[in-house]
DRENBA-29250 format. One line per 2 residues: their letters; for each residue x, y, z of C-alpha. Coordinates in steps of 0.25 Angstrom, whole numbers. Each point is the difference from the previous one (the first is absolute). Layout:
N
A = X,Y,Z | ...
% end
This chain:
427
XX = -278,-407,3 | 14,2,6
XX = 7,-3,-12 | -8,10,-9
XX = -1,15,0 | -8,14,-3
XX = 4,9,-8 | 9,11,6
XX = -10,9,4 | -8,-9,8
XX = 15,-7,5 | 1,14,9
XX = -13,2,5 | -2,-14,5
XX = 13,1,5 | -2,14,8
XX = -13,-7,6 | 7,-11,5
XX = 10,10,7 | -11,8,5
XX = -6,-14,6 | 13,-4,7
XX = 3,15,4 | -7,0,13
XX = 6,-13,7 | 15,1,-4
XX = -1,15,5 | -8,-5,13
XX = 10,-11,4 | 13,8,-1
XX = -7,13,8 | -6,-8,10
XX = 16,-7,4 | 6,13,-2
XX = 8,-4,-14 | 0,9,-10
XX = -13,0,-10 | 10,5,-11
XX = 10,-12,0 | -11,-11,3
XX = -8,6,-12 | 13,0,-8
XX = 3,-14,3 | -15,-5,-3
XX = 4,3,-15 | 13,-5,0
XX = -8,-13,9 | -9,-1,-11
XX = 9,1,-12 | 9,-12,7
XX = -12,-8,2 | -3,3,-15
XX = 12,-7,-6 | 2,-12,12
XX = -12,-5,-4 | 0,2,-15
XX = -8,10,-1 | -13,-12,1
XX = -6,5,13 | -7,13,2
XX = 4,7,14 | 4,13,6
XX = 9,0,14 | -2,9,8
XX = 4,2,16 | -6,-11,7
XX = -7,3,12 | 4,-13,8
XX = 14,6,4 | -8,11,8
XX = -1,-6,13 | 14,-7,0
XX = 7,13,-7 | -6,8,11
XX = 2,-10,13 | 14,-4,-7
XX = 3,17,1 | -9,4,12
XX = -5,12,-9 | -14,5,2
XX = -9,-1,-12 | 0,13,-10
XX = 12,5,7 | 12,2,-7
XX = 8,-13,3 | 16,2,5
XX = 4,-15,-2 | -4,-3,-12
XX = 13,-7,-3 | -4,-9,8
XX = -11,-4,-6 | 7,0,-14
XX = 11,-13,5 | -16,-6,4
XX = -7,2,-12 | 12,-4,-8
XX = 0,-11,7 | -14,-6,-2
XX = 3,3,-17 | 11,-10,3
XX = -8,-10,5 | -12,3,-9
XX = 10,-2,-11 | 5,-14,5
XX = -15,-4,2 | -4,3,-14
XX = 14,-6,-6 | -5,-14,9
XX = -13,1,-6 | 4,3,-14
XX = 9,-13,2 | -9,-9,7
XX = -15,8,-3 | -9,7,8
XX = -8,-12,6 | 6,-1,12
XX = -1,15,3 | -16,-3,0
XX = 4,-12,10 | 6,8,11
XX = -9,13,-2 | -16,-4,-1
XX = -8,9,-2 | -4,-1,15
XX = 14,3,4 | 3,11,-11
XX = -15,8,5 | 5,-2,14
XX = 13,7,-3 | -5,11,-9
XX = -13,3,14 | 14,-1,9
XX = 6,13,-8 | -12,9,-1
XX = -1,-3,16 | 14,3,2
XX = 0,12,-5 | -15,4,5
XX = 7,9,14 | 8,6,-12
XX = -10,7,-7 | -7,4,12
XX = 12,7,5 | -1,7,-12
XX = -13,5,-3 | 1,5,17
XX = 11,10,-4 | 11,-7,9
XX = 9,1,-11 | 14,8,5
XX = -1,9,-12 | -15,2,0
XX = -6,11,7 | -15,-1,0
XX = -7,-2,11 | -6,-14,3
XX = -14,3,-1 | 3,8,-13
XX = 9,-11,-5 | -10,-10,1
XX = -13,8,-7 | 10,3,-12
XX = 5,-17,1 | -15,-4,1
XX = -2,11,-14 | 9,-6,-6
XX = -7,-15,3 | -13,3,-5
XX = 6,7,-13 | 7,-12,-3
XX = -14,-8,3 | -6,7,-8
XX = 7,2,-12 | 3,-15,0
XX = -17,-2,-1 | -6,12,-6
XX = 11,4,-9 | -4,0,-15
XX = 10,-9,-10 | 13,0,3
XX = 1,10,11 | -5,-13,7
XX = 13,-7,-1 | 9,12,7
XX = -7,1,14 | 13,2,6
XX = 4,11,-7 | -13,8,-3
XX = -3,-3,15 | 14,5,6
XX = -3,13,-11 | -12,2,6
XX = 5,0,15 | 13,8,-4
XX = -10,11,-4 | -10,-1,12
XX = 13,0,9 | 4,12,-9
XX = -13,8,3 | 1,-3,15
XX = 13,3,2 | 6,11,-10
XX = -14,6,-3 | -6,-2,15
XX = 11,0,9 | -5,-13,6
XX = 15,-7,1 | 13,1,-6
XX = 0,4,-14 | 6,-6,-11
XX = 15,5,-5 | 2,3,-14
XX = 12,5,1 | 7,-10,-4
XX = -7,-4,-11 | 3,14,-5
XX = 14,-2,3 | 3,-13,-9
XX = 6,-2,-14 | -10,-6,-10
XX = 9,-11,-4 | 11,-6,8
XX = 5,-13,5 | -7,-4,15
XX = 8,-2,12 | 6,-17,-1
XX = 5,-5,13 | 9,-12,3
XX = -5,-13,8 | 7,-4,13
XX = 0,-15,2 | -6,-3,15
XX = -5,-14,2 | -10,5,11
XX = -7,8,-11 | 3,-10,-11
XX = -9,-10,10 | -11,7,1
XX = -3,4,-16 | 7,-10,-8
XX = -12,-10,5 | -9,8,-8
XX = 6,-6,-12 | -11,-12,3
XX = -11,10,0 | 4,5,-13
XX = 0,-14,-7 | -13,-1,4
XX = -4,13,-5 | 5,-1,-13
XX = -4,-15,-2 | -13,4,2
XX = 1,12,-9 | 6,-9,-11
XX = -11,-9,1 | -10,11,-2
XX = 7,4,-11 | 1,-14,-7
XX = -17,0,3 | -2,15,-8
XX = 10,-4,-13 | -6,-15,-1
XX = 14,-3,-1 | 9,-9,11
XX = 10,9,7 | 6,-11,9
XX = 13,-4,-7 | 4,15,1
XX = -3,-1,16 | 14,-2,2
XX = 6,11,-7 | -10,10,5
XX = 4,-3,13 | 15,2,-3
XX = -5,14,-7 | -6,6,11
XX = 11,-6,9 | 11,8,-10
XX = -9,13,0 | 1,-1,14
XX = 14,-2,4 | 2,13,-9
XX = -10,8,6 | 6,-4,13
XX = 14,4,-5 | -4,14,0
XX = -10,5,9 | -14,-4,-7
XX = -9,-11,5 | -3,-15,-2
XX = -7,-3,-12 | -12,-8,-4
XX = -10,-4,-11 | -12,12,1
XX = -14,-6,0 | -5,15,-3
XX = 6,0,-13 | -8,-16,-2
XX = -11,9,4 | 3,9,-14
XX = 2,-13,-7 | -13,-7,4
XX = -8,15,-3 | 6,-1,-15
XX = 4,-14,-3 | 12,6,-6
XX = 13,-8,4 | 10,4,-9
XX = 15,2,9 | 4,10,-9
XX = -10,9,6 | 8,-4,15
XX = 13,5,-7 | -6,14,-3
XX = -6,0,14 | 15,-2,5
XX = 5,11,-8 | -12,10,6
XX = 4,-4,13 | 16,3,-2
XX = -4,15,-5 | -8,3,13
XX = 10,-7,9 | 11,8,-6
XX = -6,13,5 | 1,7,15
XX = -12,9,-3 | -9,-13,0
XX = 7,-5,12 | 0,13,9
XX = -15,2,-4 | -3,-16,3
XX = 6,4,14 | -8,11,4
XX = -11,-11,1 | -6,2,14
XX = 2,-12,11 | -15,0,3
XX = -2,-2,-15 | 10,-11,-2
XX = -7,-8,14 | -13,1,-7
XX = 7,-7,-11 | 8,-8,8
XX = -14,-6,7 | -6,-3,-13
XX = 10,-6,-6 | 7,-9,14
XX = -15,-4,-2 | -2,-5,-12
XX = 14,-8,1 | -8,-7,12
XX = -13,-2,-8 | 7,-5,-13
XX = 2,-14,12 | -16,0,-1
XX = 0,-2,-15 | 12,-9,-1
XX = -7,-9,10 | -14,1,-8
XX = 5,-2,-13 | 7,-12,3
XX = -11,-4,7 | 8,-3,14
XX = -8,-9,10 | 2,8,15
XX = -9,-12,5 | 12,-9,-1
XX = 9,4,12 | 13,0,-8
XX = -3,12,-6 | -7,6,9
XX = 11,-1,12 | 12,6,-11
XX = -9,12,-4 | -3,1,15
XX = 13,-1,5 | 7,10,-12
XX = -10,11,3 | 4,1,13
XX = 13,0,-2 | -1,11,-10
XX = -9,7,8 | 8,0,12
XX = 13,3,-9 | 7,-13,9
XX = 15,-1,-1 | 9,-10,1
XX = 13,-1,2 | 7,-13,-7
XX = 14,-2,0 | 3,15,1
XX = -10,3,-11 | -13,9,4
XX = -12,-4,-6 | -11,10,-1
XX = -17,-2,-1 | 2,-3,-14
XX = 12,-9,1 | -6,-6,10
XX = -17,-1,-5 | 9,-6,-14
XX = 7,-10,5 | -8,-2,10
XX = -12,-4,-10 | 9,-8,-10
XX = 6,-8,11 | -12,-3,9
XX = -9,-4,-13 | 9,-10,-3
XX = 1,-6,15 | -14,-1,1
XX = -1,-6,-14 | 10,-11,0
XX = -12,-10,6 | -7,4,-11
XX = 10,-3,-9 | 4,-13,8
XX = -15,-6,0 | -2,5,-16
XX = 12,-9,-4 | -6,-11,7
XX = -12,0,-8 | 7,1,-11
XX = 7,-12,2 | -10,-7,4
X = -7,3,-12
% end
């Protein structure tokens, strides 16, 4: 349970396995919107540890990059995907910005509950957010896995063999995998395509091959290169917003949580939400990305049924070693661009499928038209990545496919509220 423990031993390894778990994502997110993998790993520990003590050490979680700020960091700095990415600071002042009001949401909830956060975001509005990102962020990975990259040098039609390789690694491992090797498709199946990509190009002379120099070149143990945000409101429009997507995210997570420990987690909804909010703010502060609670790691918890946060505190302090050494991050960037669009396909997919199962688990009813015209109306929005501009503020397809849902839901529902309160009172 959370509040009991293994012995020492035991502490470790469980808390390695749960590094290993969230290594493949909080490397993925930071490489693909050109940050640096080193910091935002750093910062997933520091993340974790924060969450650790805001919450009283009573839920188990690890942060790690959130995947949501992709498509706003990357639209917000007109970087290309996997490319190393010359306006970071911009994005900072944005992602500082959604901690902020993460933060505020959570401090409102731990004041007044969480009730109301259900109320505004349904499950037919959150499944219809989380669709919009995955399409979103769809013509980015396929850029990718096609070699368009500026600093990628494969040929297209090599690109894409390598970014399908590395698909049906990740396919496969996820289904055929024995024991927990099934749990780490992203990183056993972005292995296996580094070393097919690795065959064809160093070995084969198929494409450009992979550079090690650099990897030689580095210290073992050194501090990663920080950066300071600038404060732009353009950019803080489009990826503050994805503070909404993140409540829903870890209101579902905590839930889920609450359901594996028999135990209700809703009275530390509040301060979870002003954790990850904190974690993220610092993150933001010096160059890593925004944070959030992993569902691979409640992957590893639902394998063992070992919930303990101590273990989450360990976890932390393996992810501070590896983020304070360059060799680990010059070898994380001699990943291929084909590899990391084969990747990137997988995973904007998943974030799109993950609508399905919100939607089926919560049993939503598409043959009432109220839900079916928000999800209709998101999708598309998202999709076709719609901008808005309001009152000097640009909105991109997320913004626009999140708002859009929450806002529209509620228009077409207020009839139905209208005529539920007239039966009520007529009863």
């Amino acid at each position: 349970m959370p509040d009991e423990r293994l012995p020492t031993g035991q502490m470790f390894v469980l808390g390695l396995q749960h590094v290993v778990a969230m290594f493949g994502a909080t490397v993925l997110a930071p490489l693909l919107m050109g940050f640096d993998p080193n910091v935002s790993i750093l910062f997933s520990g520091i993340a974790t540890i924060i969450f650790f003590f805001v919450v009283g050490g009573r839920v188990p979680s690890y942060l790690g990059s959130s995947f949501a700020f992709i498509g706003p960091v990357l639209v917000a700095t007109g970087a290309s995907v996997g490319a190393p990415n010359p306006n970071i600071p911009l994005a900072l002042g944005g992602i500082i910005a959604a901690g902020a009001l993460y933060f505020l949401i959570g401090l409102v909830v731990q004041l007044a509950g969480h009730r109301w956060v259900e109320r505004i975001m349904p499950p037919v509005v959150t499944g219809a957010i989380v669709a919009a990102i995955g399409l979103v962020l769809a013509p980015i990975a396929i850029s990718s896995a096609s070699g368009t990259t500026p600093d990628n040098q494969a040929g297209t039609a090599f690109a894409r063999w390598i970014a399908l390789a590395t698909v049906v690694a990740v396919g496969l491992i996820a289904v055929y995998a024995p024991g927990m090797w099934r749990r780490l498709p992203v990183l056993v199946g972005g292995a296996i395509g580094y070393l097919v990509y690795f065959i064809c190009a160093n070995m084969l002379g198929l494409g450009q091959p992979i550079d090690f120099s650099k990897v030689a070149q580095a210290a073992w143990f050194g501090l990663p290169t920080f950066q300071s945000p600038v404060f732009n409101t353009q950019a803080m429009s489009l990826i503050a917003p994805v503070a909404i997507i993140l409540v829903a995210e870890n209101l579902g997570h905590i839930k889920a949580i609450g359901a594996m420990t028999g135990r209700n987690l809703d009275p530390h909804i509040g301060r979870a939400f002003m954790g990850d909010g904190i974690a993220t703010m610092l993150s933001g502060s010096a160059g890593g990305t925004g944070m959030t609670t992993y569902a691979e790691n409640m992957g590893v918890m639902a394998v063992t049924r070992i919930y303990s946060t101590l273990i989450f505190v360990i976890a932390a302090g393996i992810a501070l070693i590896l983020g304070l050494s360059p060799k680990f991050g010059a070898f994380i960037g001699t990943i291929p661009g084909p590899v990391l669009g084969g990747l990137s396909i997988v995973v904007f997919g998943l974030i799109a499928a993950t609508a399905g199962r919100i939607w089926v688990e919560n049993r939503v009813d598409f043959s009432n038209p109220r839900n079916l015209i928000t999800v209709a109306v998101a999708l598309v929005l998202g999709a076709g990545n719609f901008k808005l501009t309001v009152g000097g503020f640009t909105l991109d397809g997320i913004g626009t496919a999140t708002f859009g849902a929450i806002i529209l839901y509620h228009i077409l529902n207020l009839g139905h509220a209208a005529a539920a309160e007239r039966t009520h009172a007529a009863e």
